[in-house]
N, C-alpha and C positions, 0 to 999 in steps of 0.2 A: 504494500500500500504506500502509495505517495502521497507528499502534502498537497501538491497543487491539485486536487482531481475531489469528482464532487463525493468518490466515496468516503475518504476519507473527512469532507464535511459533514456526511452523515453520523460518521464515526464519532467524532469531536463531539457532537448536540448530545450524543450519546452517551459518553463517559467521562462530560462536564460535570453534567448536574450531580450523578451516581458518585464521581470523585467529592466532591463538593458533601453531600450527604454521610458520606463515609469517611469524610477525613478526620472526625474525633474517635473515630474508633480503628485505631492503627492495625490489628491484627486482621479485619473482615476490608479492610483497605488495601493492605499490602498484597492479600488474596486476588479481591478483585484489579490491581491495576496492573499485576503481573499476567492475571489470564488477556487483562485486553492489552499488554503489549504483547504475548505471542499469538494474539487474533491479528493485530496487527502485522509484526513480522511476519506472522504465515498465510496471510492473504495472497500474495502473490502465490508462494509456491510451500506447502506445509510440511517440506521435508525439510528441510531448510531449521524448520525450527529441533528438528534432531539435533541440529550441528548447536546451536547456541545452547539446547539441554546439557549436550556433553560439555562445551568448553565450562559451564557453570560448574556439574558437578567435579571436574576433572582440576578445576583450581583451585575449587572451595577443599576439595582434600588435601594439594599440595601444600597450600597456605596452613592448614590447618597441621598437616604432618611436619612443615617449618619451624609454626609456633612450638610446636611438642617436641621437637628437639633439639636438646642443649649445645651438645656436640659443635663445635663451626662446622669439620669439613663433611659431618652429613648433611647440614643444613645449605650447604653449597651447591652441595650435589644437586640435593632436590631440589635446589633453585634453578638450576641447568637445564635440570632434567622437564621444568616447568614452563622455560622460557624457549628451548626447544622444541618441546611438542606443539606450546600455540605458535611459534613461527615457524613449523614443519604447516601446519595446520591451512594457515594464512599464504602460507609459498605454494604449497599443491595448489590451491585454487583459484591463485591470484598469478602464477608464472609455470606452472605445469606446462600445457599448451607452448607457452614463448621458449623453455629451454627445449623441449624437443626438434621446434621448427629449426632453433639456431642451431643445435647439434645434428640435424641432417643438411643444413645449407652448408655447415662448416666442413663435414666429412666428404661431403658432395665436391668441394673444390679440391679437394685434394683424389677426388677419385674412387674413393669406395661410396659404393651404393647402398645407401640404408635408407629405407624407409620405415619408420616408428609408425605405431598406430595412432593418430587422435584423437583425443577422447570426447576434446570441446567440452571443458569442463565450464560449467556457468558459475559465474563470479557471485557467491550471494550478497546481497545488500546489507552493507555494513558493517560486514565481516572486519575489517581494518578496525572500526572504533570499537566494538566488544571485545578484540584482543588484546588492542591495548590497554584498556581499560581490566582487563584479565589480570593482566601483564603489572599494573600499575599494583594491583590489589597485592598480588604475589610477594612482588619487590617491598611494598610497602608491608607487608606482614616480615617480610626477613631482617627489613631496617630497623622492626620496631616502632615505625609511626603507628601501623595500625595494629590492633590484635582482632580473628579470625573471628567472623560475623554469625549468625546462623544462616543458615542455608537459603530458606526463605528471603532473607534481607540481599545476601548476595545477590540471588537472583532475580529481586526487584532493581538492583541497582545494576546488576549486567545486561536488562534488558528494557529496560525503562524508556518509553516510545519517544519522547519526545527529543530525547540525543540518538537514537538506537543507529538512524541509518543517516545521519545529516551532522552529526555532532553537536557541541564539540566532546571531545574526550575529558569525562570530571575525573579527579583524583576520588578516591576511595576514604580520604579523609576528610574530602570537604560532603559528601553525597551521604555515607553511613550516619551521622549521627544524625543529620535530620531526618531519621526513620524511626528513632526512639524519643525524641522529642512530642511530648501532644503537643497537636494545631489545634485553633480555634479557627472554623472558617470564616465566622465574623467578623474576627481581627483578619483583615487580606492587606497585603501591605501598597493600597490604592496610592498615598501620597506619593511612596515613592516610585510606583508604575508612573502615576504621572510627569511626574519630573522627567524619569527618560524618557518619553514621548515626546517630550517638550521639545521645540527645534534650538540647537547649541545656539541659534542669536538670542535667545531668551535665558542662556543660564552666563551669569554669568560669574561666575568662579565660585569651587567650592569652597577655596578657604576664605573666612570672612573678617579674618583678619586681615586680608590682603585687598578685596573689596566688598560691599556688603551684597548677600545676594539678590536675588530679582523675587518679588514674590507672585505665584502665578495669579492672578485675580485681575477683574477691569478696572478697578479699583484701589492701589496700593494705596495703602495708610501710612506706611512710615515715612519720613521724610530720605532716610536712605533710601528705601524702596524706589519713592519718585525720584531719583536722582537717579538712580540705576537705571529706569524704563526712561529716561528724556536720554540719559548716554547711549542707550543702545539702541534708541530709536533719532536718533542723531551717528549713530557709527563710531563713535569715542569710545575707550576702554570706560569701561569700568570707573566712577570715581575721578574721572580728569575732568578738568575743567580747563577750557582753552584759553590761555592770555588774552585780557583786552586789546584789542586794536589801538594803538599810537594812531595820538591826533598827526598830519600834517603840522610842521614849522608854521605855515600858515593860517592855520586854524586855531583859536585859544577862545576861551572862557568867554562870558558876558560879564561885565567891569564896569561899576560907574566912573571910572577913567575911560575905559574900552568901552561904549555901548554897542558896540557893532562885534560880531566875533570875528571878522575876515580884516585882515586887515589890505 
């Protein structure tokens, strides 16, 4: 399934509201938005969601056998051995095809005749960002940043639609702990949706020590406020204020000596 295309519109009306419903209660949550990302995922073709079952549980063991062992050089190993099979994984179906063409055009100019069979393996979607994000969890359980999730959480976060086939690729530390956190769906964090929305003429800087910021309204009250929206609606930075214009030599004052100002 792709974003642009109306199934996927369909999809969204779909597991808005149900997300939205189910976000105070994290366990019938994490249930339902892992089945509607592998509904998702495996719209297009539902073997596909095989390969993403495996790399899940196939990490979620390695990381888990990292953490439980002390040892360095077994815990190396299985880091190899981890990091290996998902770029074994990601190489057969992403350059399979390409090393055999170049290994029969190569052999071919020197004169032995090989023909390899092709297999034409199809590339699945997004295979790149769930590996390395595999990939990420792994390393980061060997480092120590992370320690080894439940299985259920991994697999919310290795297949979670909205990064799955477009990215970008999250770390494992910033993604996990907002799955044991309760949400309130009440509390949405609208102010600061708005802001990014906001077009960059309108923001202008965030530190406000440096200048004060704009506030979105037709309306601004504060007196920085209005000095912020007449600068940026004039094209001035921030807080500048342009020097007076110099009268002409010729030009001065009104003077009861002077009454004329031209002289």
């Amino acid at each position: 399934m792709l974003f642009p295309t109306a199934t996927f519109a369909i999809f969204f009306l779909i597991v808005l509201p149900l997300n939205w419903l189910l976000m105070p209660n994290q366990p019938r949550w994490r249930i339902f938005i892992l089945a509607a990302s592998y509904i998702f995922y495996g719209w297009w073709d539902w073997h596909y969601t095989l390969l993403l079952a495996l790399s899940t549980v196939g990490n979620q063991f390695a990381a888990r056998a990292i953490h439980a062992t002390e040892s360095p050089k077994p815990r190396k190993l299985l880091l190899w051995v981890a990091i290996m099979g998902n770029l074994a994984a990601l190489g057969y179906f992403k350059y399979y095809d390409f090393f055999l063409s170049s290994a029969q055009n190569t052999l071919n100019e020197f004169g032995v005749d090989y023909t390899p069979t092709i297999i034409g393996v199809a590339l699945p979607v997004g295979i790149s960002f769930f590996t390395f994000q595999a990939l990420s969890y792994v390393i980061d359980t060997y480092r120590g940043i992370v320690k080894p999730t439940s299985l259920m959480r991994f697999a919310v976060y290795l297949s979670f639609f909205p990064h799955l086939v477009a990215g970008p690729i999250v770390r494992a530390s910033e993604f996990l702990p907002q799955l044991t956190r309760p949400r309130d769906p009440r509390r949405a964090a609208g102010r600061g949706a708005g802001w990014l929305c906001c077009p960059p003429s309108f923001r202008c800087g965030a530190d406000r020590r440096a200048a004060p910021a704009c506030e979105i309204s037709p309306a601004p009250r504060s007196r920085e406020a209005r000095v912020c929206w007449r600068d940026r609606a004039s094209g001035s930075a921030p807080g500048h204020r342009p020097p007076a214009p110099s009268l002409p030599r010729s030009v001065h004052r009104a003077s009861p000596e002077n009454p004329g100002n031209v002289r």
